[in-house]
Structure formats: C-alpha cells, structure tokens
C-alpha positions as CSV (number, residue, x, y, z in Angstrom):
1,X,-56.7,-154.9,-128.2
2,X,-56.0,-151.6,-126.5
3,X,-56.9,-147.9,-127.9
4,X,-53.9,-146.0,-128.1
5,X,-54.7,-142.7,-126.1
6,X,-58.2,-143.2,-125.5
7,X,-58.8,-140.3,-122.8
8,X,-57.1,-137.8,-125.3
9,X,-58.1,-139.1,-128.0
10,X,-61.6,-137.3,-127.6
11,X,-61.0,-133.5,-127.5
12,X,-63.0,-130.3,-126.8
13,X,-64.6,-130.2,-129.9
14,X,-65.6,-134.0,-130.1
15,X,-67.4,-133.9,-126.6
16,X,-69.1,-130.3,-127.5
17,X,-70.1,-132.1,-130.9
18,X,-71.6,-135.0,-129.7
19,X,-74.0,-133.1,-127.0
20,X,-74.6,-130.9,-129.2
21,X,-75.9,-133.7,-132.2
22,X,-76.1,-137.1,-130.6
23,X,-80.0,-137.7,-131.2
24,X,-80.5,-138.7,-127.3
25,X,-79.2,-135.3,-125.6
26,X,-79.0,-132.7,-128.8
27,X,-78.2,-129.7,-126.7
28,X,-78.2,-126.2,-127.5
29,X,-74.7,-124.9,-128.4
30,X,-73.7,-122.9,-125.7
31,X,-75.0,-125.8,-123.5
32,X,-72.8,-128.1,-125.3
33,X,-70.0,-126.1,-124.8
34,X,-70.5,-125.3,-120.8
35,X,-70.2,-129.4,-120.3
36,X,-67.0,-129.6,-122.8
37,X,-65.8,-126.9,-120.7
38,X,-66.5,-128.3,-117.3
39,X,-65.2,-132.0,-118.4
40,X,-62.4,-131.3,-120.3
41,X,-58.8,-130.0,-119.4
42,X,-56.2,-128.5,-121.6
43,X,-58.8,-129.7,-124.8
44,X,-59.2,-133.1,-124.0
45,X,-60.8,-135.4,-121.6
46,X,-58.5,-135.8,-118.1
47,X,-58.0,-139.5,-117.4
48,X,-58.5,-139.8,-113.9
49,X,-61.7,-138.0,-113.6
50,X,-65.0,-138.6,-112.8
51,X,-66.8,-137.7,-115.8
52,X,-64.6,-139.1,-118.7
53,X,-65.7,-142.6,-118.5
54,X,-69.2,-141.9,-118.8
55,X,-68.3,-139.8,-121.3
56,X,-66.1,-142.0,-123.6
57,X,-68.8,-144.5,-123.0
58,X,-70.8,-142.4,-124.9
59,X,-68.8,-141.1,-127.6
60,X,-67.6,-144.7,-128.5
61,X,-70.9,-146.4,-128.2
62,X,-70.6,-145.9,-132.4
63,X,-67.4,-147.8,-132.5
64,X,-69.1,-150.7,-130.4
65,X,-72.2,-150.6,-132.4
66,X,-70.0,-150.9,-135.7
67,X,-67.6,-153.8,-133.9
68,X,-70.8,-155.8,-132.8
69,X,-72.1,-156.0,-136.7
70,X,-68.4,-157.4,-137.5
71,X,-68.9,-159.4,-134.3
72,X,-72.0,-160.8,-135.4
73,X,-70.4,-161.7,-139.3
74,X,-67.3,-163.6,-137.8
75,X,-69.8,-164.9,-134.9
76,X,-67.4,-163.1,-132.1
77,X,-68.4,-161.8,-128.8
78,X,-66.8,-158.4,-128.1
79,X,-66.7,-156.5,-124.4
80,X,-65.1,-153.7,-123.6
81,X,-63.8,-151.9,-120.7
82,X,-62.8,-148.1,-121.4
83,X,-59.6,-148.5,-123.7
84,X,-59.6,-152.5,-123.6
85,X,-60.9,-154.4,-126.4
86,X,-61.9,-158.3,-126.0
87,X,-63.1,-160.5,-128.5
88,X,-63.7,-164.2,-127.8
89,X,-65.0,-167.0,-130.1
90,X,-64.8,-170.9,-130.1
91,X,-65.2,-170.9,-133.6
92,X,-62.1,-172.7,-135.3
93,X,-62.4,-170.9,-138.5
94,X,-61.1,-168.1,-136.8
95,X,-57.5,-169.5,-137.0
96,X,-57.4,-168.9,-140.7
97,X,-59.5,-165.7,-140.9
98,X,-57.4,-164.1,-137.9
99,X,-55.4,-161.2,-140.1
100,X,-58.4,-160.6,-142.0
101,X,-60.7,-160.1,-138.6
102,X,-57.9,-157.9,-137.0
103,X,-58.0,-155.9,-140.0
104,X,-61.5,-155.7,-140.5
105,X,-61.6,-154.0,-136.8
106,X,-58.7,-152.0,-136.9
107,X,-60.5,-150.3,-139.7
108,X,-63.5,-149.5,-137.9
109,X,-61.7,-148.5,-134.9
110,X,-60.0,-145.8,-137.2
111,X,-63.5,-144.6,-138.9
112,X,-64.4,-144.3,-135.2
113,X,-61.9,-142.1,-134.5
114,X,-60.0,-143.9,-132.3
115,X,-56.6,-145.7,-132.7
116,X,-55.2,-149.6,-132.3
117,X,-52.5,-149.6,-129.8
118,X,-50.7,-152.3,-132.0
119,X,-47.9,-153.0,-129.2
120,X,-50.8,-154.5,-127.0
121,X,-52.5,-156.5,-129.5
122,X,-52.7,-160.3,-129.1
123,X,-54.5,-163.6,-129.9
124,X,-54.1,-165.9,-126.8
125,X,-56.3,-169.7,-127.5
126,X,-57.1,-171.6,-124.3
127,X,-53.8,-173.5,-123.5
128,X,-52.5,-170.1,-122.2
129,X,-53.6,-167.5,-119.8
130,X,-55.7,-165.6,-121.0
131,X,-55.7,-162.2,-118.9
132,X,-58.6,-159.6,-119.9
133,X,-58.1,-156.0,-117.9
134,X,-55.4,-158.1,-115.1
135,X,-58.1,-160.9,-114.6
136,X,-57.7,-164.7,-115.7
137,X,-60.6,-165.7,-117.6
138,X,-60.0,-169.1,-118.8
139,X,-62.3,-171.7,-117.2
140,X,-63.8,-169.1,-115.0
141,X,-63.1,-165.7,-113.4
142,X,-59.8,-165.1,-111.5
143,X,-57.5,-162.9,-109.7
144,X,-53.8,-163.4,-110.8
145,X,-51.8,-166.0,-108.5
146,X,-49.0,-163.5,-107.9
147,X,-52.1,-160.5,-106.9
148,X,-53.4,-163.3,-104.1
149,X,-50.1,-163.6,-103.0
150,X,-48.7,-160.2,-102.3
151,X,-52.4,-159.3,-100.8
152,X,-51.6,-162.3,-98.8
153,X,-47.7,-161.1,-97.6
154,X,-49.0,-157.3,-97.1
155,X,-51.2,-158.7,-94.5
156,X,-49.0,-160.5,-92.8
157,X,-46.4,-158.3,-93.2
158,X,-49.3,-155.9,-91.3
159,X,-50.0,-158.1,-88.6
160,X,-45.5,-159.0,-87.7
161,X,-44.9,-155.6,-88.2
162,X,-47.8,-152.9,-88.3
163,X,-46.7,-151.6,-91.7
164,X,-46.8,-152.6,-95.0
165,X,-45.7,-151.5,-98.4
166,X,-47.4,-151.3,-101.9
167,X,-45.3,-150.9,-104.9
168,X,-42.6,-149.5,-102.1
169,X,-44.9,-147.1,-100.9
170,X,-46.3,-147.3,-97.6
171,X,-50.0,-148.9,-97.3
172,X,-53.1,-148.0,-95.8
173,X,-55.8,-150.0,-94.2
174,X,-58.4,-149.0,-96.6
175,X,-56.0,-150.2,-99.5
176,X,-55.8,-153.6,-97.7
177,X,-59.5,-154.1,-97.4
178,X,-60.4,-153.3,-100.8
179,X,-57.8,-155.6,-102.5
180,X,-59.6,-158.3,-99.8
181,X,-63.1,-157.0,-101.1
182,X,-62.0,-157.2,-105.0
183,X,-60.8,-160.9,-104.6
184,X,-64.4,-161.8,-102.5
185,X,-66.3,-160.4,-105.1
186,X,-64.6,-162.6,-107.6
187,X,-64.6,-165.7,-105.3
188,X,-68.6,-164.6,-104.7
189,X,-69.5,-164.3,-108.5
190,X,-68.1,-167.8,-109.0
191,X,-69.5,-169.5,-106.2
192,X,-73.0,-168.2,-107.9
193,X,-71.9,-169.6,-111.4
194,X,-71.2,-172.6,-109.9
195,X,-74.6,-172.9,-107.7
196,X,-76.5,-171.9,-110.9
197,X,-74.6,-174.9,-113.2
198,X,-75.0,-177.4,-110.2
199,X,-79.3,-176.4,-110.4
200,X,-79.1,-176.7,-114.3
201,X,-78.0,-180.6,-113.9
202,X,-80.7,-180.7,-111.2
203,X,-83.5,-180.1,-113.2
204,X,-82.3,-182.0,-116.6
C-alpha cells in the first residue's frame, strides 16, 4: 500500500501539536511552534528535506502501533518505509479474508490521519515478483534485473566513451559508485543470510 500525499499530509499544526503533546517530547508552545516553523514550508512538511522523515516517523508511529494490533489479529507482518506500506503473511486464510483485511487497514490508516493511495494498492502471492520500495523480495533480497543492467551499460558506456547518461541526463562518478555500493550492500546482506543458514544446518 502507498499513503497518498504523506509529506503533505502532515501540516503546521499537526507537527506543532504533536511536540507540543506527544508524552516523550511535550514541549512548551512556543517551543513547539519554533520547530513547526523551522521544518515546515508553506504549512506542511517539504519532501526532500532532512527533517521530514524523522518527523513523519514520529507522527505515524500511532498508525503503525494501531496496524501492528490488526497485524497481530490476521497474524501479518507489516514494515514500512515512509509512505510505503508492506504486509506479508504465509497464512492461506488470508485468500478469503483479503477485502476484509484491506478494509480493516484502510480504516485505521484514515483514523490516523493519513490516506490509501488506492491506485498503488496490490496483493502479489509468491509466483510473481514481488517488488517492495523497487527491491525483489521473493526468495531473498534483490536489486531489479533491468537496475543491474543499466548500472552495468553506464559503466561501460563510461569506460568506451568517458560519459554516461542517467535518465538522459548526464552522469557523475559519485552517481556511478553509489548505484555499485547499493547493489554490494544487497549482494553483502545475502551472502550473511546465507553464511548464517549454512551454520544453522551445522549445528542441528
């Protein structure tokens, strides 16, 4: 599921209200209002900057608190990155509950304050790919095949010609090396999956 509008979603008054309540920070007023001022821009938090994940974090900690209990009833596991929902299961009663589940969350989201971005909401079971925030999670942890192989063609295309292009726009190094260092880390988290399921049969 995706959150329609998520960054915008939370205005001036929702981040002044929660520092100013929430039982962890409860801040004066006018101290409450200073960080809604810094953080926000024309009355809402700016996507893009630094502060409004940790921010939107906070504020919808009560929606994942309220989606884990309906989690926990349907035995679900939920995650969630910023405006991206994912719940998982490999309970088969799930096929027949499905509308009912999806409506049961949808209605939280709403109490939350927050919206379902309906257009991007889909059940995918394991015979297809199931993609979670652009990365394959099927059988384990991957980078789409067609993300390997344009990093692969902008660095050749770097060495033939000293240039390369992303999205038609010319490339930089630094660009390069991080879309090298993003598929390592993934290739470095499995390789430790793999070492730690290889001990398991080891010591049974």
């Amino acid at each position: 599921m995706d959150l329609e509008d998520f960054f915008h979603t939370i205005h001036f008054g929702r981040v002044k209200g929660f520092f100013e309540k929430d039982s962890t920070f409860k801040v004066p007023p006018e101290v409450a209002l200073i960080i809604a001022q810094l953080t926000c821009y024309k009355g809402v938090l700016p996507q893009g900057a630094p502060t409004s994940p940790i921010i939107s974090n906070l504020i919808g900690r009560i929606m994942d608190l309220r989606l884990l209990k309906i989690c926990k009833k349907y035995k679900l596991n939920y995650t969630r990155y910023a405006d991206d929902l994912t719940f998982s299961t490999n309970d088969d009663s799930f096929i027949e509950l499905n509308d009912k589940i999806i409506e049961d969350i949808k209605t939280e989201i709403r109490k939350s304050g927050f919206k379902v971005n309906d257009k991007k909401t889909r059940v995918q079971n394991y015979r297809l790919r199931q993609d979670v925030t652009n990365l394959t999670v099927n059988k384990k942890l991957n980078v789409k095949k067609t993300y390997f192989k344009n990093t692969r063609a902008m660095a050749h295309h770097l060495y033939k010609n000293q240039e390369f292009f992303i999205d038609d726009k010319l490339g930089s190094i630094e660009q390069l090396e991080g879309r090298f260092a993003f598929i390592n880390q993934i290739d470095k988290y499995n390789n430790k999956i793999l070492k730690l399921k290889s001990f398991k049969k080891k010591i049974h």
